[in-house]
N, CA and C atoms as an extended XYZ file, in Angstrom:
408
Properties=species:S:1:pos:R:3:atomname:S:1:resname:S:1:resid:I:1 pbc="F F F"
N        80.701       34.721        6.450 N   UNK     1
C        81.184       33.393        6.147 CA  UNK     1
C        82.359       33.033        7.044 C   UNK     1
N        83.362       33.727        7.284 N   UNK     2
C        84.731       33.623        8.371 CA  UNK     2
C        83.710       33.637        9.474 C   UNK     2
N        82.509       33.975       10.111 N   UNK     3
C        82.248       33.733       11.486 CA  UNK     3
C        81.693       32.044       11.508 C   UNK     3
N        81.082       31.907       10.411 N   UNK     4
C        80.498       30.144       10.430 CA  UNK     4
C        81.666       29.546       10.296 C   UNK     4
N        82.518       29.375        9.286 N   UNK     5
C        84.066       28.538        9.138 CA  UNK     5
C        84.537       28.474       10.465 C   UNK     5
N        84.820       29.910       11.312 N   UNK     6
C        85.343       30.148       12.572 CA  UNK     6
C        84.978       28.895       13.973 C   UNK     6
N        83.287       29.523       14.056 N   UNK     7
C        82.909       28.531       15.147 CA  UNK     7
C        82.671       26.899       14.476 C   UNK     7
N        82.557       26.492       13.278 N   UNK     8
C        82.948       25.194       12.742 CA  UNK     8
C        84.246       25.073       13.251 C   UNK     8
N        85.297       25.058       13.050 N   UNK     9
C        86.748       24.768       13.209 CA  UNK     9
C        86.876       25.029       14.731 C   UNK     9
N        86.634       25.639       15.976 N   UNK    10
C        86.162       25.642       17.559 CA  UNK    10
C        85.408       24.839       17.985 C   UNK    10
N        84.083       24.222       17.177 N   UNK    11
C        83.039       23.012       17.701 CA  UNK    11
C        82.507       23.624       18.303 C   UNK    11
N        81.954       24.833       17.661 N   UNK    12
C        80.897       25.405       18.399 CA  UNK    12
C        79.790       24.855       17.257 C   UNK    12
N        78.635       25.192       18.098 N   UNK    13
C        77.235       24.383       17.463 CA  UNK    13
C        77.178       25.234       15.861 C   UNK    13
N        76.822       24.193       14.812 N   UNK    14
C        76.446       24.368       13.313 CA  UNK    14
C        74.776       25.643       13.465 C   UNK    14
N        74.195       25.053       14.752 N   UNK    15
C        72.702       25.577       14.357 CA  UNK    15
C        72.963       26.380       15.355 C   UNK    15
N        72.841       27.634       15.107 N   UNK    16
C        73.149       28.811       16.640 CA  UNK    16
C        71.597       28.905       16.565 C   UNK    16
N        71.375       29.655       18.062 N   UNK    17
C        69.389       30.318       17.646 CA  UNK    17
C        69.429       31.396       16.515 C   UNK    17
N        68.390       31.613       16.052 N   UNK    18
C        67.818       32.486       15.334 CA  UNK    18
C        68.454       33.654       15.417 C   UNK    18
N        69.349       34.603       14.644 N   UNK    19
C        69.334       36.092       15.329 CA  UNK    19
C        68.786       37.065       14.391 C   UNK    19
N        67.926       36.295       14.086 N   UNK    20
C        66.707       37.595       13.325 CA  UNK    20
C        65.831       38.652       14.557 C   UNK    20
N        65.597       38.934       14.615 N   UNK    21
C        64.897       40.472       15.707 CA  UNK    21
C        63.654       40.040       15.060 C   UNK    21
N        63.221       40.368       14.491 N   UNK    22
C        61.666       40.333       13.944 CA  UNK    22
C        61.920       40.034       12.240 C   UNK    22
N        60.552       39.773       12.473 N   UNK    23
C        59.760       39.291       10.696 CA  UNK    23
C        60.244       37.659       10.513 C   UNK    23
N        60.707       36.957       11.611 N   UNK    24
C        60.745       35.262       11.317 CA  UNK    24
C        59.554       34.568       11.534 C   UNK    24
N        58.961       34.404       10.344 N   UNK    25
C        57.587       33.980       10.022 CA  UNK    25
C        57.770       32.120       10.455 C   UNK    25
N        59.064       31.487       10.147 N   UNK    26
C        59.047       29.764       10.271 CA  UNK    26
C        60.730       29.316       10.629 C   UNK    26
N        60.862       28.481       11.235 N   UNK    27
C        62.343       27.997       11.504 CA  UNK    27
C        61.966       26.583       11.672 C   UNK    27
N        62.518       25.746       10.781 N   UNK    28
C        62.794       24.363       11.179 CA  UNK    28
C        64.372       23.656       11.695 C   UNK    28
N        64.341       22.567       11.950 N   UNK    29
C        65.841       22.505       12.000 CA  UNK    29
C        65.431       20.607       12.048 C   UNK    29
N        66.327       20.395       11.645 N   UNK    30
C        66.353       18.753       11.458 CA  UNK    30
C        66.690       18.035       12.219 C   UNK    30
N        66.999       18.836       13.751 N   UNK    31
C        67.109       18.318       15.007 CA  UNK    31
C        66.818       18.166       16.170 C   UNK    31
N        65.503       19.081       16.125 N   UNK    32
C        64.778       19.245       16.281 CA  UNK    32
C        63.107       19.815       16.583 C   UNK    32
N        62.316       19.555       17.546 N   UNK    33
C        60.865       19.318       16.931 CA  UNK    33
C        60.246       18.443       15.537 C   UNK    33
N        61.149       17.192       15.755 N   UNK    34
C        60.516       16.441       14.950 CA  UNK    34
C        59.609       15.386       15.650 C   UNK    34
N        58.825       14.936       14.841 N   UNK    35
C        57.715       13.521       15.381 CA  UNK    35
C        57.939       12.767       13.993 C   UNK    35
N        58.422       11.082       14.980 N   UNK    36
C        58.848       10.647       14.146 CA  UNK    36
C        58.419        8.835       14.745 C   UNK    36
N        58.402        8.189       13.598 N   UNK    37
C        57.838        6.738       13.987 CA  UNK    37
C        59.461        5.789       14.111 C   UNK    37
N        58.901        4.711       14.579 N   UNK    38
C        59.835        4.071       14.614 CA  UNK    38
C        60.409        3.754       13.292 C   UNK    38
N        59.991        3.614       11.692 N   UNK    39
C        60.879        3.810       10.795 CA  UNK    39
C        61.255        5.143       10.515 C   UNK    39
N        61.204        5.954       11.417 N   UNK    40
C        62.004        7.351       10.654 CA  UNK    40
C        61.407        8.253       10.125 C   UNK    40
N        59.883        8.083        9.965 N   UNK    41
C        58.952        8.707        8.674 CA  UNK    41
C        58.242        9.944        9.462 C   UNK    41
N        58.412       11.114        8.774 N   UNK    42
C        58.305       12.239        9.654 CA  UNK    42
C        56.172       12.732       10.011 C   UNK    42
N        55.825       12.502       10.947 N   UNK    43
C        54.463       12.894       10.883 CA  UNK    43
C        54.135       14.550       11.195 C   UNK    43
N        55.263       14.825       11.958 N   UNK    44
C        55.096       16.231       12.255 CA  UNK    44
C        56.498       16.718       12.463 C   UNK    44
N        56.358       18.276       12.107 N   UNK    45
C        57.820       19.087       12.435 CA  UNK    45
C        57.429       20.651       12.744 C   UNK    45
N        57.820       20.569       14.151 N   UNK    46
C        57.677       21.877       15.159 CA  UNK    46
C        58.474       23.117       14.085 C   UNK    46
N        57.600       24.222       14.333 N   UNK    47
C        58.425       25.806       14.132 CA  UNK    47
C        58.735       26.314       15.023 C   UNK    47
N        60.097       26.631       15.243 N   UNK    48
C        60.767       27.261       16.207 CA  UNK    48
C        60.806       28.397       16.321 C   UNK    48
N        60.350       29.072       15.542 N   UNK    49
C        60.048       30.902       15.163 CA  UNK    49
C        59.123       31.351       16.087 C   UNK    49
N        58.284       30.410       17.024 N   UNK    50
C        57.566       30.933       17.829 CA  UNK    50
C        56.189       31.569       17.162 C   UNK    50
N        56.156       31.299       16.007 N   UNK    51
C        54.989       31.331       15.179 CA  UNK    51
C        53.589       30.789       15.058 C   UNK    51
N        54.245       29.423       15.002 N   UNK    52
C        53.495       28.425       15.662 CA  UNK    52
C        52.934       27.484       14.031 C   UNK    52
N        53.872       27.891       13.044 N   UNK    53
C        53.352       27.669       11.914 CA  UNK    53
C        54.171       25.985       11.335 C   UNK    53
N        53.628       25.191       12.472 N   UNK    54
C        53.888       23.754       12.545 CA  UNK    54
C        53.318       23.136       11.288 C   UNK    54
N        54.744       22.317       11.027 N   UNK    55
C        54.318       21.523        9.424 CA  UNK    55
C        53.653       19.637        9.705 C   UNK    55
N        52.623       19.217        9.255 N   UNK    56
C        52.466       18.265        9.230 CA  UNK    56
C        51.826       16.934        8.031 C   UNK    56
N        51.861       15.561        8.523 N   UNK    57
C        51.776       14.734        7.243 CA  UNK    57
C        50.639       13.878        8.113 C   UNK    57
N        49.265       13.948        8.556 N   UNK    58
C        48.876       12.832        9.236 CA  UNK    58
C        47.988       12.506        8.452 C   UNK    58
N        47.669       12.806        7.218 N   UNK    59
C        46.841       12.080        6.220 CA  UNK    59
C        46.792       10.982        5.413 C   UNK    59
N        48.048       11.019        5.491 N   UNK    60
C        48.839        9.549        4.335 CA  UNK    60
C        49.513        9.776        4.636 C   UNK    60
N        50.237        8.738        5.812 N   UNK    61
C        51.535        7.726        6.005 CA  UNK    61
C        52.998        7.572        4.745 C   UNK    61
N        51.896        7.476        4.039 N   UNK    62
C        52.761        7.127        2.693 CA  UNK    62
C        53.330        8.208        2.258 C   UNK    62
N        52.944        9.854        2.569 N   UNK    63
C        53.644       10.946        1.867 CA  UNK    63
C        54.262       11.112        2.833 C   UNK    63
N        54.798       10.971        3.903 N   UNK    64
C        55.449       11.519        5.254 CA  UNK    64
C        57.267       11.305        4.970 C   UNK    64
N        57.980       12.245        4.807 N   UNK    65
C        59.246       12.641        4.537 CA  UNK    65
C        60.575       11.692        5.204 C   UNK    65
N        61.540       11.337        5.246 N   UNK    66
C        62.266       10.524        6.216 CA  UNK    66
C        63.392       11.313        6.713 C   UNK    66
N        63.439       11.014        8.250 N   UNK    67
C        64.629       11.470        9.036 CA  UNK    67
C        65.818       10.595        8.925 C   UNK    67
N        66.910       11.530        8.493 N   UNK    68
C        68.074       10.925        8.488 CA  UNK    68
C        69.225       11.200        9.837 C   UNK    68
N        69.678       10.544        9.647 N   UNK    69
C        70.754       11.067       11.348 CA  UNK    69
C        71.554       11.512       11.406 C   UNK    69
N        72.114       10.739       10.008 N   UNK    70
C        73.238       11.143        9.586 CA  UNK    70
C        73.872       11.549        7.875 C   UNK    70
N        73.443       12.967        7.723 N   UNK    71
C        73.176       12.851        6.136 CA  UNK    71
C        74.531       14.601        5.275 C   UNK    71
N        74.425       15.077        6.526 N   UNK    72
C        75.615       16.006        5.581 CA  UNK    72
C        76.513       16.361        7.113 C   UNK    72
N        77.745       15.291        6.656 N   UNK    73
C        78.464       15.350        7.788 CA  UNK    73
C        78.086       15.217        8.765 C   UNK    73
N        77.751       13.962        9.198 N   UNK    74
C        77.389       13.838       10.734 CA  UNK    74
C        75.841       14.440       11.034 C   UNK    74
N        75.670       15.557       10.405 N   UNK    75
C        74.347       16.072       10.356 CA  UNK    75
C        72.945       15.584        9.846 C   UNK    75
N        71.874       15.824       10.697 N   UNK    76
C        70.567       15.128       10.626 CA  UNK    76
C        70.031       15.715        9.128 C   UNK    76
N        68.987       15.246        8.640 N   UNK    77
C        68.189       15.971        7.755 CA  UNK    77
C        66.947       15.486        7.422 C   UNK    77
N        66.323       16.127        6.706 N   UNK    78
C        65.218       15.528        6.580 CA  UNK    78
C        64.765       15.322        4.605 C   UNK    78
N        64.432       14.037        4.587 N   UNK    79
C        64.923       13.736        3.157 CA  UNK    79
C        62.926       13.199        2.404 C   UNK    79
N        63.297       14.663        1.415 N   UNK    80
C        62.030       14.448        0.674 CA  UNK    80
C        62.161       13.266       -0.156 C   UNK    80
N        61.484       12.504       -0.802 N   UNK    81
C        61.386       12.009       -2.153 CA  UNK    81
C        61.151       12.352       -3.920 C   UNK    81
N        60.238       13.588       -3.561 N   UNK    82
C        59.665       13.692       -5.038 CA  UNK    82
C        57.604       13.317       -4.484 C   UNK    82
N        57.636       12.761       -3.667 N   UNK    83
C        55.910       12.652       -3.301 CA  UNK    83
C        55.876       12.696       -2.047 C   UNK    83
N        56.939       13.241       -1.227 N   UNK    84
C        56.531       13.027       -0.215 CA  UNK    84
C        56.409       14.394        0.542 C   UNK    84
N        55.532       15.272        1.386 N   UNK    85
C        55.816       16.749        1.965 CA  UNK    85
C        55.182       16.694        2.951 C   UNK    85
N        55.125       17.815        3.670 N   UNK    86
C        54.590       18.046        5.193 CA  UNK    86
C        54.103       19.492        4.492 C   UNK    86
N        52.914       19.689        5.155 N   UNK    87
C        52.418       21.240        4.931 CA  UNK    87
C        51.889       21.876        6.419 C   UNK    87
N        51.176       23.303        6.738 N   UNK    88
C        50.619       23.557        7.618 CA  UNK    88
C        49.410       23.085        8.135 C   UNK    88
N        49.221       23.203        9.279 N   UNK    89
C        47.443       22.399        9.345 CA  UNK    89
C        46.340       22.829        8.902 C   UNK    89
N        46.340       24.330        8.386 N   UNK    90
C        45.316       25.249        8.354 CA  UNK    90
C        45.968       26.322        7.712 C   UNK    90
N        45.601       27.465        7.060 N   UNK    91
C        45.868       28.858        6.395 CA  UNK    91
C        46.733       29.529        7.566 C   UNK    91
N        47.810       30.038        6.985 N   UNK    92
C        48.426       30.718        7.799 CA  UNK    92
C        48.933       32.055        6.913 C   UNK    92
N        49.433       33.170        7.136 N   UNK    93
C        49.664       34.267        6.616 CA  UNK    93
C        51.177       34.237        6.239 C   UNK    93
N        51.982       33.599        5.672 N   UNK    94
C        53.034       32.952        5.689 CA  UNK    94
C        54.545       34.402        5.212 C   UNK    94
N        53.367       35.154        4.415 N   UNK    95
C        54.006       35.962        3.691 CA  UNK    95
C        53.870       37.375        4.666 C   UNK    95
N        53.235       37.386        5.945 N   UNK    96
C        52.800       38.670        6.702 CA  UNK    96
C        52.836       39.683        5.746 C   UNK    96
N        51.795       39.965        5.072 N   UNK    97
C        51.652       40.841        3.999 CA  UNK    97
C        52.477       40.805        3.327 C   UNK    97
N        53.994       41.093        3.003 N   UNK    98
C        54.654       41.148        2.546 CA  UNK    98
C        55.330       40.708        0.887 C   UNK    98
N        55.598       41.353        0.367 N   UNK    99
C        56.226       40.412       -0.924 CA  UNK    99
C        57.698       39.784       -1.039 C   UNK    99
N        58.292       40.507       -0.009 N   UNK   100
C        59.944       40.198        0.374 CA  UNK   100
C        60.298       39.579        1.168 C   UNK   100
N        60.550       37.945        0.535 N   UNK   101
C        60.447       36.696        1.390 CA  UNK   101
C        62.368       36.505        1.069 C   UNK   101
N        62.774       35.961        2.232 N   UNK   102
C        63.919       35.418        2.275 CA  UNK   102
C        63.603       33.433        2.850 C   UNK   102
N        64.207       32.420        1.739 N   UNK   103
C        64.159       31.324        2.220 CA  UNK   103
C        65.791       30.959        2.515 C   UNK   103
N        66.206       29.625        3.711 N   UNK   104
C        67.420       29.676        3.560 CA  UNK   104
C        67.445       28.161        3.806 C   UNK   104
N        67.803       27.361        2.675 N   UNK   105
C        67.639       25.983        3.299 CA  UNK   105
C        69.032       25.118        2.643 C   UNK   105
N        69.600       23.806        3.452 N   UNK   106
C        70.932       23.398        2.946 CA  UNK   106
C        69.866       21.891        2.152 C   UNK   106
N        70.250       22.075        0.970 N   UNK   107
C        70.101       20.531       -0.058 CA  UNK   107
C        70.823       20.025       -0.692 C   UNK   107
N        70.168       18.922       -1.073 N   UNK   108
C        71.245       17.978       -2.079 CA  UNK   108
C        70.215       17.799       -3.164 C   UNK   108
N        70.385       18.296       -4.550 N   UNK   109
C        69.554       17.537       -5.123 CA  UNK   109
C        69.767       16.231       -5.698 C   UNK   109
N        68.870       15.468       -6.127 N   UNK   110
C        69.045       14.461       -7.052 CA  UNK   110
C        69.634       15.062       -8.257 C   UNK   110
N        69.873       13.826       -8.632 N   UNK   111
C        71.128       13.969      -10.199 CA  UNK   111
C        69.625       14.329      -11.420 C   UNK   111
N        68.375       13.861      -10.950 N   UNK   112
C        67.616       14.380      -12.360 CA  UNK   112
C        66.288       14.502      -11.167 C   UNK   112
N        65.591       16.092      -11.755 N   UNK   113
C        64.746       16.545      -11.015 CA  UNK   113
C        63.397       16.019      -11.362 C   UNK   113
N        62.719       16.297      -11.119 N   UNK   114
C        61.248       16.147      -11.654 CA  UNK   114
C        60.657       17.942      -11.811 C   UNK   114
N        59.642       18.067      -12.659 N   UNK   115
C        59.056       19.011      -13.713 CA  UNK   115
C        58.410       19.677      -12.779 C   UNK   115
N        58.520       21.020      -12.343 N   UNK   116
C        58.225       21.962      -11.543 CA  UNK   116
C        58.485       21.504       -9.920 C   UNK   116
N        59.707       21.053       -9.428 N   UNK   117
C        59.926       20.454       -8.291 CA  UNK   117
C        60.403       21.391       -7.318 C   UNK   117
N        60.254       21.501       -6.176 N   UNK   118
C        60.569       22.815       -5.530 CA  UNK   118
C        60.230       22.523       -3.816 C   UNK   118
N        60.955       22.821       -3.283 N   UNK   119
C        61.128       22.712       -1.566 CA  UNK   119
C        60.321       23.401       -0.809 C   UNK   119
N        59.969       24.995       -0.999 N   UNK   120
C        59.037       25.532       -0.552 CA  UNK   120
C        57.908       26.254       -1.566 C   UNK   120
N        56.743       25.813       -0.986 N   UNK   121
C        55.555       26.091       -2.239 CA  UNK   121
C        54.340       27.036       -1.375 C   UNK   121
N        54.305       28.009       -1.929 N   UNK   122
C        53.239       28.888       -1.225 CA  UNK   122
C        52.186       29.148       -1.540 C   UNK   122
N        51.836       28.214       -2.602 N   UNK   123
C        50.736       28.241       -3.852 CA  UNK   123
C        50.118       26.903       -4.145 C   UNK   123
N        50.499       25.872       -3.727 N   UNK   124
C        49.774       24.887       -3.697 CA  UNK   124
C        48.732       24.318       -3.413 C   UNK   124
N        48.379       24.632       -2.674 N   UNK   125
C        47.375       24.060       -1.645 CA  UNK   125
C        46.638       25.753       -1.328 C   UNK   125
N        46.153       26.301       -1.497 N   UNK   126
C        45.186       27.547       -1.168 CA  UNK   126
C        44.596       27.133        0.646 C   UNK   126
N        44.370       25.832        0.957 N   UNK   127
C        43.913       25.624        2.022 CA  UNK   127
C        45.038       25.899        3.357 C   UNK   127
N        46.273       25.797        3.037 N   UNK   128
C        47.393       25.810        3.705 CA  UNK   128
C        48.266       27.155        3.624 C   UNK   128
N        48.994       27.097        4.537 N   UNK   129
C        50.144       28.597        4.547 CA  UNK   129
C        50.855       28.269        3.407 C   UNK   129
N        51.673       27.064        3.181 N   UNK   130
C        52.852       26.648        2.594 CA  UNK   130
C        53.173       25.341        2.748 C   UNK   130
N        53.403       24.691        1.661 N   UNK   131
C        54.256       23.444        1.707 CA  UNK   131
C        55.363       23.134        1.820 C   UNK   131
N        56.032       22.434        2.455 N   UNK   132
C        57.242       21.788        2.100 CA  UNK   132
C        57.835       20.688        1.905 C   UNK   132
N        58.694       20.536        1.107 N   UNK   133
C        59.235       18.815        0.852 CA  UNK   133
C        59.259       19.107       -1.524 C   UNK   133
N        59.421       17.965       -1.705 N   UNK   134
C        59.695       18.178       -3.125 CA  UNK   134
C        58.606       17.379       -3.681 C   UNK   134
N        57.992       18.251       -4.480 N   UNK   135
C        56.292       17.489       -4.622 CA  UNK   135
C        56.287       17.618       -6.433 C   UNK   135
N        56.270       16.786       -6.704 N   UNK   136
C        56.523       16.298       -8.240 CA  UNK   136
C        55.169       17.082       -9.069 C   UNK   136
């Protein structure tokens, strides 16, 4: 925690690369690898893990997530609704066998949730690796 406070208070970059060595199955970042329309509405979002386990919305317009620019301090994000998510294009192995998943994501929730609401879903969709976004 003193090394993030540290390079915060220097202006060194919030998002350093990755320094995981192995087992980084997905990396997003809200700044990029996004695809985005002229209102903001997210159709696709690149994985930077080199995985290749790219999230997308090109089915309905209407569920596609919104980019913000400026949403926690100056910082971009990407802002679910409650119906709106991006998932993978196809089955992906999300969990590489494994049962010992680490997620690490910065939110805000709303002041009242909706009934089984949740950011990353690995069980939803059987057709897909994983969902993400807050799906009511």
């Amino acid at each position: 925690m003193v090394v993030a406070l540290e390079s915060y208070f220097e202006g060194l970059s919030p998002w350093p690369d990755a320094t995981i060595a192995s087992g980084l199955r997905a990396w997003y970042r809200a700044d990029l690898g996004l695809t985005k329309d002229a209102n903001n509405k997210l159709s696709g979002w690149s994985d930077l893990s080199g995985q290749g386990n790219h999230l997308e919305q090109t089915a309905d317009p209407t569920l596609q997530p919104m980019y913000i620019a400026s949403a926690f301090n100056g910082k971009s994000a990407v802002q679910f609704d409650g119906s709106t998510f991006l998932k993978t294009a196809g089955a992906v192995d999300a969990l590489a066998g494994s049962t010992d998943v680490t997620v690490i994501t910065v939110a805000v929730p709303a002041a009242a949730q909706p009934a089984y609401s949740s950011l990353v879903d690995f069980s939803s969709d059987t057709s897909h690796g994983f969902v993400v976004g807050q799906v009511r």
